[in-house]
C-alpha positions in Angstrom: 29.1 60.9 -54.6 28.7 62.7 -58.0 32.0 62.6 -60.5 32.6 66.0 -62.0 33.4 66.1 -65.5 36.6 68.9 -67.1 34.0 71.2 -68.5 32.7 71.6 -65.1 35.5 72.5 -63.4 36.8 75.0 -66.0 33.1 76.9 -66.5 33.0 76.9 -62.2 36.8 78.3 -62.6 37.2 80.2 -65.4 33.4 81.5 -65.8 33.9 82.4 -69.6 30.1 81.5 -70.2 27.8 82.7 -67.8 25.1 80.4 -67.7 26.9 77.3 -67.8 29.1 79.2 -64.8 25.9 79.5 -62.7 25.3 75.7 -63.0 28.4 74.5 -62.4 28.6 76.5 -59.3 25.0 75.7 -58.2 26.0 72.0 -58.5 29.0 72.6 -56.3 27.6 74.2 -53.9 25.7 70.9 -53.0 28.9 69.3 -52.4 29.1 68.4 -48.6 31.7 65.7 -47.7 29.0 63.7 -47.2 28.0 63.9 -50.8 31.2 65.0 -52.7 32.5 65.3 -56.1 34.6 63.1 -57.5 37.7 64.4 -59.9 39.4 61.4 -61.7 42.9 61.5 -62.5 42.2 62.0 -66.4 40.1 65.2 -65.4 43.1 66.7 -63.7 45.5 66.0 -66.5 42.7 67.4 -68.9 41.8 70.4 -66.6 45.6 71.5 -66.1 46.5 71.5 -69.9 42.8 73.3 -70.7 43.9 76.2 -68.5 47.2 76.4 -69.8 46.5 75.8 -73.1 43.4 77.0 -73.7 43.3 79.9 -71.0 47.0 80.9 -70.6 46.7 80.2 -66.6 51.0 80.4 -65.2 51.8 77.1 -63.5 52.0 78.5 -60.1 48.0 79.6 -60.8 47.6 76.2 -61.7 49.2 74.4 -59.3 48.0 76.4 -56.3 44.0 75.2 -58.5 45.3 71.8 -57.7 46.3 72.4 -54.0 43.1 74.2 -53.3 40.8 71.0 -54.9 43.0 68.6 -53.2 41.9 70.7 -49.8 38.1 70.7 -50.1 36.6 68.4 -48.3 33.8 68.5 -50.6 36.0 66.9 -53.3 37.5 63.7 -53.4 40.5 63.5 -56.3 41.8 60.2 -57.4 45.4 60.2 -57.0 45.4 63.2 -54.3 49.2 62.7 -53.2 50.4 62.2 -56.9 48.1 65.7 -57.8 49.8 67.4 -55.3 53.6 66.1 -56.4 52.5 66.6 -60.0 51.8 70.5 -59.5 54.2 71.5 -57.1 56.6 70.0 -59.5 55.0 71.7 -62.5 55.3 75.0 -60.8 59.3 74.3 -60.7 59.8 72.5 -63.7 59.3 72.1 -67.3 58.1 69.3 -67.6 54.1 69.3 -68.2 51.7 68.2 -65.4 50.3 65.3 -67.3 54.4 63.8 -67.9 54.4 64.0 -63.5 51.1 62.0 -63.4 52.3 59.4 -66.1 55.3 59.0 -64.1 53.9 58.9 -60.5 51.5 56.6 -61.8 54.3 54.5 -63.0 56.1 54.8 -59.6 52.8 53.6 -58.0 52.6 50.0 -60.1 56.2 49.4 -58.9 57.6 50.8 -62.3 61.5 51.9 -61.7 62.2 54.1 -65.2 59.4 55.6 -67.4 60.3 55.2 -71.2 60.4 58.1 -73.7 60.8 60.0 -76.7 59.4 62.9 -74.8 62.6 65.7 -74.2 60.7 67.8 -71.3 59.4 64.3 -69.8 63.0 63.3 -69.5 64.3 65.5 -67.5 62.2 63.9 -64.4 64.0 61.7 -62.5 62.9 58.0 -63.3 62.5 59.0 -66.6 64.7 57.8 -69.5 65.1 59.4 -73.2 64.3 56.3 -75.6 67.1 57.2 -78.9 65.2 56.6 -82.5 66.2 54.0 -84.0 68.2 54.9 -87.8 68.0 53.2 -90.6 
């Protein structure tokens, strides 16, 4: 197994400089899921606000990313069922896809409410809005 790093990802998706496209496509076209990729949690957080941010991607484009590299069976990605949850719900909602992960990581420990001074974050369920404190 080989763990794929954000730039990767984006160059093999977005293909904005050539070269480094061709090698990020050569390299995952040696995948097999006998020898896959590995995609960490922190990459999908990192690769979802990159093409939002950085590219202008919609969340349904992103999130139907997410489902397709979830699919492959030349990719393993750490917390599968919560990337899955995460980008459906970011297709829906307005709350980012980095808030979903937070909390369905929080879910996962056990974790009943998610603290936070976040407004979009707080709408998810779980989540509570912390008040700031006055002097």
């Amino acid at each position: 197994m080989i763990a794929l790093d954000t730039n990767v990802l984006v160059r093999y998706l977005v293909a904005d400089d050539e070269r480094q496209a061709q090698s990020a496509r050569a390299l995952l076209s040696t995948l097999t899921p006998d020898r896959p990729g590995f995609v960490c949690r922190e990459v999908s957080m990192e690769l979802s606000w990159v093409l939002e941010r950085a590219y202008g991607f919609s969340r349904d484009r992103i999130a139907d990313i997410f489902q397709d590299l979830v699919a492959s069976e030349e990719l393993h990605i750490e917390a599968a069922e919560d990337v899955v949850r995460a980008a459906e719900g970011f297709r829906r909602g307005s709350a980012g896809f980095s808030d979903r992960m937070i909390i369905a990581a929080a879910r996962r420990w056990g974790a009943n409410e998610l603290y936070t001074f976040d407004r979009q974050a707080a709408h998810l369920e779980g989540a509570v809005l912390m008040a700031e404190a006055t002097s």
